[in-house]
N, C-alpha and C positions, 0 to 999 in steps of 0.2 A: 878755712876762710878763703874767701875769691879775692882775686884779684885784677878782675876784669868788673869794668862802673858801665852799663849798658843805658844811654841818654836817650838815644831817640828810640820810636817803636821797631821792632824788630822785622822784618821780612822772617816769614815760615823758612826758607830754604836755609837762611843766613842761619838761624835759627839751627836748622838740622845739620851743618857745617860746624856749628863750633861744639853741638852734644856729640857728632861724632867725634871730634878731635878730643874728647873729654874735658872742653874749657865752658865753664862755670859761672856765670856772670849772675852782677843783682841789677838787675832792673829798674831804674829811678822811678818808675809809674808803678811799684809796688812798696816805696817806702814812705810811711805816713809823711816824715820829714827830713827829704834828704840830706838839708845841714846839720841836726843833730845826727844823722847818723854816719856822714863823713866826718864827723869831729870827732866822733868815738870811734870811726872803721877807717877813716880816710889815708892814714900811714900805709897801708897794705893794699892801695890801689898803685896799679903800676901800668895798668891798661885801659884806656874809655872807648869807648864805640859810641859813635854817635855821626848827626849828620849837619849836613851845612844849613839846615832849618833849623832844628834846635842848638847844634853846637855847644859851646862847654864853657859854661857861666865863672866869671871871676872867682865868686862865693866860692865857689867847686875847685877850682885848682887851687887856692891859698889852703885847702885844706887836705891837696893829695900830694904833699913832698917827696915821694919817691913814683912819681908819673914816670913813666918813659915812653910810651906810648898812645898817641892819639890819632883815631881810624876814624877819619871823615868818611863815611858810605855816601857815593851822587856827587854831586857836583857843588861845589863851593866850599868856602871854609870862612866866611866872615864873620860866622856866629861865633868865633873861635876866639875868645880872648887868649 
């Protein structure tokens, strides 16, 4: 299981940066419904990536309790409940 929640769209290099380092992320613009699937996945997120445009919805942290880290990619972080 991963442990990295990937929010905003990805850049190709970023991309090729974290398959080299072997880290694994799900994608939120490939899950039908990303609160059902943080309510049944969301204990085993511990990393987000995302950016100061879409940033990381209330919904979304109440349901990842062992977060530890949150990677704003650009500039800003007001999306960032």
């Amino acid at each position: 299981m991963t442990n990295l929640l990937i929010i905003s769209p990805m850049n190709p290099m970023l991309q090729i940066a974290l398959d080299n380092r072997g880290l694994e992320g799900v994608h939120v613009n490939d899950l039908e419904d990303p609160i059902a699937w943080l309510d049944e996945n969301g204990a085993g997120i511990e990393q987000v990536l995302t950016d100061g445009h879409f940033g990381v919805q209330t919904e979304f942290l109440q349901r990842m309790p062992n977060l530890q880290v949150i990677s704003s990619n650009g500039v800003g972080y007001d999306a960032i409940d």
